[in-house]
N, CA, C and O atoms as a MOPAC input file, in Angstrom:
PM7 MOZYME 1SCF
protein

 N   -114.39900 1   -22.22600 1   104.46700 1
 C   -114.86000 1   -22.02300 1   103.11400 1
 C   -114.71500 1   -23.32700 1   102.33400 1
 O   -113.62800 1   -23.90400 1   102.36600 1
 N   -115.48500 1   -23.70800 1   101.80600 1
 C   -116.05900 1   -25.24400 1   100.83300 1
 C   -115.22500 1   -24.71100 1    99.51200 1
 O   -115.40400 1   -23.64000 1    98.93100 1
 N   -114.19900 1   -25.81200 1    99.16800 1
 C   -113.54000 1   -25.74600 1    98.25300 1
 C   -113.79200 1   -26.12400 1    96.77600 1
 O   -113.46100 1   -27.29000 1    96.56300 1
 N   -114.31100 1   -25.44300 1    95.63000 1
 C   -115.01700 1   -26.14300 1    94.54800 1
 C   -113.85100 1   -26.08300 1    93.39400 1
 O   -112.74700 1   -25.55300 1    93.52200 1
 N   -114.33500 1   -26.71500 1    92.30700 1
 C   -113.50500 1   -26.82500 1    91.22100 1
 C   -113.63200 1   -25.43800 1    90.20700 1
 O   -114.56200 1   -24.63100 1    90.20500 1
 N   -112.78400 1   -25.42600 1    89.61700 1
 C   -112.62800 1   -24.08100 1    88.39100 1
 C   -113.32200 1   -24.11100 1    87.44500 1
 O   -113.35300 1   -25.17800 1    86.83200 1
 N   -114.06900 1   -23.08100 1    86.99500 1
 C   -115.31800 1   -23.19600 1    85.68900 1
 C   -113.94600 1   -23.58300 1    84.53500 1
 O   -112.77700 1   -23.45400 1    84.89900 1
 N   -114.25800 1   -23.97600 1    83.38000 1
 C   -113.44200 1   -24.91300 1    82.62200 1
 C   -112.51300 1   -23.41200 1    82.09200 1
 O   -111.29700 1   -23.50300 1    81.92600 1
 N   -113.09100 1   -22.36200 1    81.91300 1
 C   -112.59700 1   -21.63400 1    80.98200 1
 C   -111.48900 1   -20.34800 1    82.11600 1
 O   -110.80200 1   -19.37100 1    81.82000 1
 N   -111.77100 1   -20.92900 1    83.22500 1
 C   -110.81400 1   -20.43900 1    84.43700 1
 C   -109.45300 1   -21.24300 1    84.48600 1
 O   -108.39800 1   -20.62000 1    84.60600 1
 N   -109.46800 1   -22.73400 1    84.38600 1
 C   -108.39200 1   -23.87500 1    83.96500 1
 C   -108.04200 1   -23.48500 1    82.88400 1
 O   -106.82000 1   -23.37500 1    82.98200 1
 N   -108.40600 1   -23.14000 1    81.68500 1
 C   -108.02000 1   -22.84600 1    80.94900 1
 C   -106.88400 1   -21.39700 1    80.95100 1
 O   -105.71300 1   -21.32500 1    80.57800 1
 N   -107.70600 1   -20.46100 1    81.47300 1
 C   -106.59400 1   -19.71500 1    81.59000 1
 C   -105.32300 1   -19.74500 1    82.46400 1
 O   -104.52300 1   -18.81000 1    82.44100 1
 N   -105.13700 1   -20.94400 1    83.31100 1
 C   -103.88300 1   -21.10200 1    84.21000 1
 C   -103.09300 1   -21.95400 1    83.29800 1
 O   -101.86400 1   -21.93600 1    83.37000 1
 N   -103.74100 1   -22.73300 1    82.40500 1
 C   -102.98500 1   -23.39000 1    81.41800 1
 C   -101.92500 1   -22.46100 1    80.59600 1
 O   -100.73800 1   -22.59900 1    80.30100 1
 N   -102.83100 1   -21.52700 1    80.38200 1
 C   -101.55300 1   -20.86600 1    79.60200 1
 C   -100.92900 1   -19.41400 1    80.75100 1
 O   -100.25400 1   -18.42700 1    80.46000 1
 N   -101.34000 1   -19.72800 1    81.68200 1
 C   -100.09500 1   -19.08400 1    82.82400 1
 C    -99.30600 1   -19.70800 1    83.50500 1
 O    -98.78800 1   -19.26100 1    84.52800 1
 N    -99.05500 1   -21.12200 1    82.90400 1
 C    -98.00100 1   -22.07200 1    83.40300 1
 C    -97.12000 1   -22.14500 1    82.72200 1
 O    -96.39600 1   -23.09800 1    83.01100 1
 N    -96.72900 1   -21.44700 1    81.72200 1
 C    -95.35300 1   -21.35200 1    81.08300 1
 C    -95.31600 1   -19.96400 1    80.64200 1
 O    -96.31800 1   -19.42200 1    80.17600 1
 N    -94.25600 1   -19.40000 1    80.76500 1
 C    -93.65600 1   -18.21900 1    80.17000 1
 C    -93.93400 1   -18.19500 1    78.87300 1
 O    -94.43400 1   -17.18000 1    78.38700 1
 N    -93.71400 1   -19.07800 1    78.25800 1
 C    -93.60200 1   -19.48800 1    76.86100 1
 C    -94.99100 1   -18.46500 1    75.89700 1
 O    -94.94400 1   -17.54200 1    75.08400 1
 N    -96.48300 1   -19.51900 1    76.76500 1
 C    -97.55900 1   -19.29300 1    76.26100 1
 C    -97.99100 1   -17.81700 1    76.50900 1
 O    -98.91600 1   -17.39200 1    75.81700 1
 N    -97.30600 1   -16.83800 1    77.59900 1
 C    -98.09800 1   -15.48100 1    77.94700 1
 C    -97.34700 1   -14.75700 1    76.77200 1
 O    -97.96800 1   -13.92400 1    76.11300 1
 N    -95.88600 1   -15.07500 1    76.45100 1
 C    -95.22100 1   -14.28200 1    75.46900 1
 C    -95.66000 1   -14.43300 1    74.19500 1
 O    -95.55400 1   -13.41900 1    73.50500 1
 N    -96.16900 1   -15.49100 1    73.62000 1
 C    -96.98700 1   -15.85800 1    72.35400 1
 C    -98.29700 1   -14.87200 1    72.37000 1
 O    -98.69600 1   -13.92700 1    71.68900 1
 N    -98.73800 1   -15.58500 1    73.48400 1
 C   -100.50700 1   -14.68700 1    73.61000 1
 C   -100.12500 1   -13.79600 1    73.65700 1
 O   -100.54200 1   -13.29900 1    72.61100 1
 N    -99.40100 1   -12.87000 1    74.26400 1
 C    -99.25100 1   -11.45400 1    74.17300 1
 C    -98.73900 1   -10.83700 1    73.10500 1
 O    -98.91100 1    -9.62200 1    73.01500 1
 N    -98.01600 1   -11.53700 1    72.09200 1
 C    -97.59200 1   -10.71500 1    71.19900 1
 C    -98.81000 1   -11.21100 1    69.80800 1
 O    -98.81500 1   -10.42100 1    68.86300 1
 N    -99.49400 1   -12.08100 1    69.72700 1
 C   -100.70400 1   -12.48400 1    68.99700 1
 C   -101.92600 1   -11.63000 1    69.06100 1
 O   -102.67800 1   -11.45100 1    68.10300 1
 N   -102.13300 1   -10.92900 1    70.68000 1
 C   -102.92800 1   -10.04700 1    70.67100 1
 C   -102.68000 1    -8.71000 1    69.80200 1
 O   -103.58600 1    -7.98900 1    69.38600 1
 N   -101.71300 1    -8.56400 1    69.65900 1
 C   -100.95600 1    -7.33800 1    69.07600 1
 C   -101.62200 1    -7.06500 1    67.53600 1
 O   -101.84000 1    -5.99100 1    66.97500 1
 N   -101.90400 1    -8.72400 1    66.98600 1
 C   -102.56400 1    -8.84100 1    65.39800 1
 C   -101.55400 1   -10.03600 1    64.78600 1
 O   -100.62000 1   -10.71100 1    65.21800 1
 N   -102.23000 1    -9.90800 1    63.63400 1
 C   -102.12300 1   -11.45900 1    62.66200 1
 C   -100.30700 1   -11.37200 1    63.14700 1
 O    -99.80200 1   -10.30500 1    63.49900 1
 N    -99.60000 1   -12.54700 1    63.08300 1
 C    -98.03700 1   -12.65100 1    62.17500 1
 C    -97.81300 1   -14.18600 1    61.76100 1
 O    -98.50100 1   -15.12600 1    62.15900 1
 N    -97.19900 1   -14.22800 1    61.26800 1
 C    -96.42600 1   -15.67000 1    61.07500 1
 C    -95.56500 1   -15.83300 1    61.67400 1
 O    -94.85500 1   -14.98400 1    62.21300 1
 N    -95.41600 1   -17.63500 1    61.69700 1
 C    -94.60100 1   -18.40700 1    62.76400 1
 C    -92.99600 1   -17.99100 1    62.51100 1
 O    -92.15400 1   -18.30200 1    63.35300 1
 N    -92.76300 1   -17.52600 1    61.72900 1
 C    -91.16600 1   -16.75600 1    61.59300 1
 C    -91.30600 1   -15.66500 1    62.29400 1
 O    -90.62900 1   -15.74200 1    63.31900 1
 N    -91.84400 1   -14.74400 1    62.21000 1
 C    -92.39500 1   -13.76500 1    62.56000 1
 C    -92.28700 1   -13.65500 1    64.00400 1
 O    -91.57200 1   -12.79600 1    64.52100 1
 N    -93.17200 1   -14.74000 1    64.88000 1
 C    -92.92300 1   -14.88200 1    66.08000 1
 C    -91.39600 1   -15.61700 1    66.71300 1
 O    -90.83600 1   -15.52900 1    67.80600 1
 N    -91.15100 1   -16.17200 1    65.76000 1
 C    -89.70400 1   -16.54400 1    65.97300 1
 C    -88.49800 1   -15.43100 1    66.15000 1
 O    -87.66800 1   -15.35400 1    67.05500 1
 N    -88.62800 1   -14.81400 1    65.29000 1
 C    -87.89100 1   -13.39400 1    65.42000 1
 C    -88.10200 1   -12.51300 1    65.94300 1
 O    -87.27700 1   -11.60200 1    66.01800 1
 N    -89.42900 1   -12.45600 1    66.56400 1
 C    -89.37100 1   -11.19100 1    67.53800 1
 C    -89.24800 1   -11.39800 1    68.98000 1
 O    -88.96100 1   -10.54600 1    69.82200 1
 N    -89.54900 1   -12.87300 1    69.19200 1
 C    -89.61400 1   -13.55800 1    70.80500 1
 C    -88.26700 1   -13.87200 1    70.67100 1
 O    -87.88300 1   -14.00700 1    71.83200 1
 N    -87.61200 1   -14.00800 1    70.15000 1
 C    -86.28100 1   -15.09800 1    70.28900 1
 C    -86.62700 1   -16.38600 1    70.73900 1
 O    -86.09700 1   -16.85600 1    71.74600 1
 N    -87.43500 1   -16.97400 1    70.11000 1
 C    -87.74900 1   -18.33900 1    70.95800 1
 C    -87.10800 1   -19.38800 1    69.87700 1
 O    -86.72600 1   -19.21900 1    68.71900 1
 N    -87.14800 1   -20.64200 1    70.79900 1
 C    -86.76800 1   -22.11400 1    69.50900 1
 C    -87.79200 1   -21.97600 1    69.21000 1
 O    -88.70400 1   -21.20400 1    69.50600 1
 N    -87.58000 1   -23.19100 1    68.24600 1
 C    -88.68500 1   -23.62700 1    67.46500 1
 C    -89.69000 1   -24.23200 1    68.10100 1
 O    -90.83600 1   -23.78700 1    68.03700 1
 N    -89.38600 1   -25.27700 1    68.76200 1
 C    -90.01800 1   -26.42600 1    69.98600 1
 C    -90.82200 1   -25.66200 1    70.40700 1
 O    -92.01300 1   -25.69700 1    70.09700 1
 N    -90.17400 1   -24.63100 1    71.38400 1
 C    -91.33700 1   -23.97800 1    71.88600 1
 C    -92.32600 1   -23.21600 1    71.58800 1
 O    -93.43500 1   -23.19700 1    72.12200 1
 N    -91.88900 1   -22.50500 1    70.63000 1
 C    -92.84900 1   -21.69500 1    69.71400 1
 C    -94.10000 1   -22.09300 1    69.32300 1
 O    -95.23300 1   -21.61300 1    69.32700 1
 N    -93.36900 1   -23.48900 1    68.85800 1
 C    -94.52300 1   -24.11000 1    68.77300 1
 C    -95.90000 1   -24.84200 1    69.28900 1
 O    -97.10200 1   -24.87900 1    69.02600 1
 N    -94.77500 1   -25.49600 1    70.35200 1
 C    -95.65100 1   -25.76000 1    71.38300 1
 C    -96.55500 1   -25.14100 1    72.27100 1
 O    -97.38300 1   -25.78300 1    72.91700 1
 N    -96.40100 1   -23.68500 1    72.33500 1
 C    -97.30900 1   -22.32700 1    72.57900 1
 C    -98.12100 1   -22.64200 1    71.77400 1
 O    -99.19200 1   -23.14900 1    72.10400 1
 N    -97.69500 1   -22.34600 1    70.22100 1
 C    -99.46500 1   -22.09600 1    69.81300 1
 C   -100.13300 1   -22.87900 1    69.91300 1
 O   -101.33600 1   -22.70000 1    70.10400 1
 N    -99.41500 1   -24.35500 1    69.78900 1
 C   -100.28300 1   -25.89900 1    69.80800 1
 C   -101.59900 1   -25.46100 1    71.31600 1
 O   -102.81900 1   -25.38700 1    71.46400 1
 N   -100.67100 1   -25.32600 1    71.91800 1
 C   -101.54900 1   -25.38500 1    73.49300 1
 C   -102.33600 1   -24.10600 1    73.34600 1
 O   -103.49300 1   -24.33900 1    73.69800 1
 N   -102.16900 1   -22.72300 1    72.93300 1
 C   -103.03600 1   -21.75400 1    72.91100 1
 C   -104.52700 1   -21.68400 1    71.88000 1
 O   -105.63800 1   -21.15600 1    71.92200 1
 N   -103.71400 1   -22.59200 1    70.95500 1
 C   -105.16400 1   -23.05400 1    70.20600 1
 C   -106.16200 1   -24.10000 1    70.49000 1
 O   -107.30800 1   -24.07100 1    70.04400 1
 N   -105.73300 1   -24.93500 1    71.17500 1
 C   -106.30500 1   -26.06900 1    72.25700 1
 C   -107.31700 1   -25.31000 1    72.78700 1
 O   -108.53100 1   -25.20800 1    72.60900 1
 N   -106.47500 1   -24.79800 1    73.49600 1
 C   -107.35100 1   -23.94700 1    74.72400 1
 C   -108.53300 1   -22.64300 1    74.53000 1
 O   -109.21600 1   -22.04400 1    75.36000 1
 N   -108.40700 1   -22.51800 1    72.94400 1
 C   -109.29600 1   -21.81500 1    72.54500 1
 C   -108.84500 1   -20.47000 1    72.36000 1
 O   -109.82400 1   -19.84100 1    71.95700 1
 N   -107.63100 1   -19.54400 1    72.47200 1
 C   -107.16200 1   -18.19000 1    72.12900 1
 C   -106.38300 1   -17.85000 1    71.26600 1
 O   -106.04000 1   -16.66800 1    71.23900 1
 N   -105.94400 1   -18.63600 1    70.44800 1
 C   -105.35200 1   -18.75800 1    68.83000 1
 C   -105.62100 1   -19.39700 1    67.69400 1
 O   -105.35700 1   -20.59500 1    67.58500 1
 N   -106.08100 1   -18.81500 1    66.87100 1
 C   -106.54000 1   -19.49200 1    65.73200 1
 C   -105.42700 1   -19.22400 1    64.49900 1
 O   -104.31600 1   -18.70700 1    64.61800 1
 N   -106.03000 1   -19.70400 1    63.34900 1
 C   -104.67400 1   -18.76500 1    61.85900 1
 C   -105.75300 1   -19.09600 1    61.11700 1
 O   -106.85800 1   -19.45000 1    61.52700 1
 N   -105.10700 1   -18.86800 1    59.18400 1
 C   -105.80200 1   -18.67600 1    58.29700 1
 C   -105.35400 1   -19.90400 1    57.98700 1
 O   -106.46400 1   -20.43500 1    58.02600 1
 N   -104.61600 1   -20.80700 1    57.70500 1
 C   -104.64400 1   -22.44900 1    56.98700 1
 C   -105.42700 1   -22.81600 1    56.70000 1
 O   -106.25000 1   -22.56900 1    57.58100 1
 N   -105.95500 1   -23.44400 1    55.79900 1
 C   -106.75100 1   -24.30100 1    55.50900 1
 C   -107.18300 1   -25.82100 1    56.17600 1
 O   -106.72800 1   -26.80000 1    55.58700 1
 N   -107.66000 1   -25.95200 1    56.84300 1
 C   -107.76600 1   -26.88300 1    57.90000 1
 C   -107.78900 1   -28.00000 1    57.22300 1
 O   -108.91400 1   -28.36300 1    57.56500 1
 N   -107.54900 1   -28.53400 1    56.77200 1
 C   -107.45600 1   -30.21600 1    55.85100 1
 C   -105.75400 1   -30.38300 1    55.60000 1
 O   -105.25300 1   -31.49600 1    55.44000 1
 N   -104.91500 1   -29.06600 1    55.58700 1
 C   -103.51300 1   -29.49700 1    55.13900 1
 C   -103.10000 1   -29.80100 1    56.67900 1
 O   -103.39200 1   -29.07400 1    57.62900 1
 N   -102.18600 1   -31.31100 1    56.76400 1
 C   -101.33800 1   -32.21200 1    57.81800 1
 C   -100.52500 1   -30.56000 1    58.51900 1
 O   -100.81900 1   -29.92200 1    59.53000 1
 N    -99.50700 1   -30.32500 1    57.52000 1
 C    -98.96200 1   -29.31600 1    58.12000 1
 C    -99.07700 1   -28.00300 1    57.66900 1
 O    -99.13100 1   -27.83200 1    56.45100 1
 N    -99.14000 1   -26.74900 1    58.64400 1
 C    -99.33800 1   -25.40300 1    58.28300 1
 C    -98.43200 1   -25.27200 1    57.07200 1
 O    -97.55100 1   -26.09100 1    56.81200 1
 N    -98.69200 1   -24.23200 1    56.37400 1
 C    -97.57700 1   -23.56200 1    55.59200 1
 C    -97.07700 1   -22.66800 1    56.25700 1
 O    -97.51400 1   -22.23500 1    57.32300 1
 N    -95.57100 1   -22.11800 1    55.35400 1
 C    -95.12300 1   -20.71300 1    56.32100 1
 C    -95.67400 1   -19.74300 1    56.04700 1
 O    -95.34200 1   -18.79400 1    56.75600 1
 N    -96.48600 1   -19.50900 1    55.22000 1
 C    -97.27500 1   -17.76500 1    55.64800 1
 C    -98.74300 1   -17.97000 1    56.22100 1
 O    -99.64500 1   -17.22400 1    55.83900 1
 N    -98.97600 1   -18.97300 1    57.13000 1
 C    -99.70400 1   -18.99100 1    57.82900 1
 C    -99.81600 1   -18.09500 1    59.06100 1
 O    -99.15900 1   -18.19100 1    60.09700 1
 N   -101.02000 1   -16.97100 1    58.68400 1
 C   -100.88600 1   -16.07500 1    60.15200 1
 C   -101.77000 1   -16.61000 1    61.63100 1
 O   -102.87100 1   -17.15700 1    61.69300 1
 N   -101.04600 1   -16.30900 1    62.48700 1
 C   -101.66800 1   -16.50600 1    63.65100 1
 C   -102.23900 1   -15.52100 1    64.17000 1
 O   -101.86400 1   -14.43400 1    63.73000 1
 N   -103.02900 1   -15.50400 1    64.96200 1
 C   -104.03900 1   -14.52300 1    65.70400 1
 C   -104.63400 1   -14.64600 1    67.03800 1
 O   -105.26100 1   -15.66500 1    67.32800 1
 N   -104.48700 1   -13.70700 1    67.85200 1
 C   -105.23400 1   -14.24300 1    69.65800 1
 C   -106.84100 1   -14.00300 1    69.41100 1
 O   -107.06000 1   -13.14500 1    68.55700 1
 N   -107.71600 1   -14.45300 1    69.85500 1
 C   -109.12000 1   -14.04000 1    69.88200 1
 C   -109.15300 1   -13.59800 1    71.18300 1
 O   -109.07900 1   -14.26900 1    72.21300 1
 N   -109.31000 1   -12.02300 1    71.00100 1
 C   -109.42500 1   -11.13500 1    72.05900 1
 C   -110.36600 1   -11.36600 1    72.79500 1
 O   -110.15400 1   -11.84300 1    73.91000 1
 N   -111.63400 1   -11.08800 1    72.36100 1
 C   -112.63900 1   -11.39100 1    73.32300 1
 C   -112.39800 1   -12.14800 1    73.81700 1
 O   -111.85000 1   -11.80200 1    74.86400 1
 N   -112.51600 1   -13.78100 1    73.64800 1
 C   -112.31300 1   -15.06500 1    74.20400 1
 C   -111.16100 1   -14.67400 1    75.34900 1
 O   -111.51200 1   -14.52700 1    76.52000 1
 N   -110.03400 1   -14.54500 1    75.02500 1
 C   -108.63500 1   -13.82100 1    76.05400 1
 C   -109.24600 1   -13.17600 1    77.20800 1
 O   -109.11500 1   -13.55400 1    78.37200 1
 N   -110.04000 1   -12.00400 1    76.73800 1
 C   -110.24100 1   -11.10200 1    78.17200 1
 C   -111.33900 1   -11.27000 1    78.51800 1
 O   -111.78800 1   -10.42200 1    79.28800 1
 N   -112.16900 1   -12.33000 1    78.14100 1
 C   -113.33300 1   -12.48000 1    79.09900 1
 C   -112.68400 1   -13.81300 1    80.01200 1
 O   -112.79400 1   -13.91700 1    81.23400 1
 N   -112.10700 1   -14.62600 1    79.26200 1
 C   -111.50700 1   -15.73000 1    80.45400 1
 C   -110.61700 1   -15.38900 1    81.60600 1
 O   -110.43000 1   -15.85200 1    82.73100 1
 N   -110.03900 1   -14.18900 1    80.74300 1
 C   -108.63300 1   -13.77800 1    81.88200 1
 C   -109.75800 1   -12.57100 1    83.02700 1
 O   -109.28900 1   -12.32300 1    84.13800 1
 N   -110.95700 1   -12.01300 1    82.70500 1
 C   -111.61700 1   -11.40100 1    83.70600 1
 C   -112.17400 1   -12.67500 1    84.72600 1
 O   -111.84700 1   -12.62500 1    85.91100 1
 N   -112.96900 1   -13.74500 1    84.26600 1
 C   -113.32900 1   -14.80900 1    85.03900 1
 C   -112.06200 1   -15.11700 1    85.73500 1
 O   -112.09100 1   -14.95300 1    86.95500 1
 N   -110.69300 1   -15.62900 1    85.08400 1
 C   -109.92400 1   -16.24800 1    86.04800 1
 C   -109.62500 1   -14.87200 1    87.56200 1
 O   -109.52900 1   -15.08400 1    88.77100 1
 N   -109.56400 1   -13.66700 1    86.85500 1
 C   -109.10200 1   -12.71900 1    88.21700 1
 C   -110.68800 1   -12.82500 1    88.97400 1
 O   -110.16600 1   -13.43400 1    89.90800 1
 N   -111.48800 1   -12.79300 1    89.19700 1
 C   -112.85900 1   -13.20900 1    89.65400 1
 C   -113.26300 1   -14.33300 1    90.17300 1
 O   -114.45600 1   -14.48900 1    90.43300 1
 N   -112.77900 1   -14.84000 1    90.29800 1
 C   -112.14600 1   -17.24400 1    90.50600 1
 C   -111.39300 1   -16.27900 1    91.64900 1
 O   -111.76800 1   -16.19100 1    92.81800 1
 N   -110.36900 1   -15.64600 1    91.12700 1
 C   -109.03400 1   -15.48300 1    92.31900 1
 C   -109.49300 1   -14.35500 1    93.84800 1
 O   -108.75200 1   -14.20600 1    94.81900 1
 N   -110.49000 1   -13.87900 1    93.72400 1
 C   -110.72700 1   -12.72000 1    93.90300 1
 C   -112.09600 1   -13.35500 1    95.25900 1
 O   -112.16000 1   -12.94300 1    96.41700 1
 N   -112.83700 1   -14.20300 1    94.74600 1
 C   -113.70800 1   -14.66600 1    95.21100 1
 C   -114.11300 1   -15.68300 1    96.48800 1
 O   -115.29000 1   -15.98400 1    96.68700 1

């Protein structure tokens, strides 16, 4: 079998199945809006990482928030959010990549 590369949005989803970090964010983002305290207190996570989840989940295209995109840094009642669709159509392609 001829070995090919991953459609981009298949990489994408191993990106965020390479840390614990990012499935516990995405998963509790799917749930609906919260803020970054919010996720702090219910994951028990540091800060570092917390953050560094959403940094990379919004990269990758499955978290967005309400901020105003021109301010340097979020505020704290900035909510975060998973974009579902986007989530489970990549995570159906990646099991379909695996499957194939």
């Amino acid at each position: 079998m001829r070995q090919r590369d991953a459609p981009d949005n298949v990489s994408g989803m191993q990106v965020v199945l390479q840390a614990q970090s990012r499935v516990l964010v995405l998963r509790h983002l799917l749930r609906g809006p919260t803020t970054f305290d919010e996720l702090l207190r219910e994951l028990d996570m540091s800060v570092a990482g917390c953050r560094q989840a959403i940094y990379v989940l919004t990269e990758a295209g499955y978290v967005t928030d309400d901020a105003d995109p021109s301010y340097r840094r979020k505020p704290s009642e900035t909510r975060y959010w998973a974009l579902r669709e986007r989530v489970a159509g990549d995570a159906l392609d990646f099991v379909k990549y695996l499957l194939s």
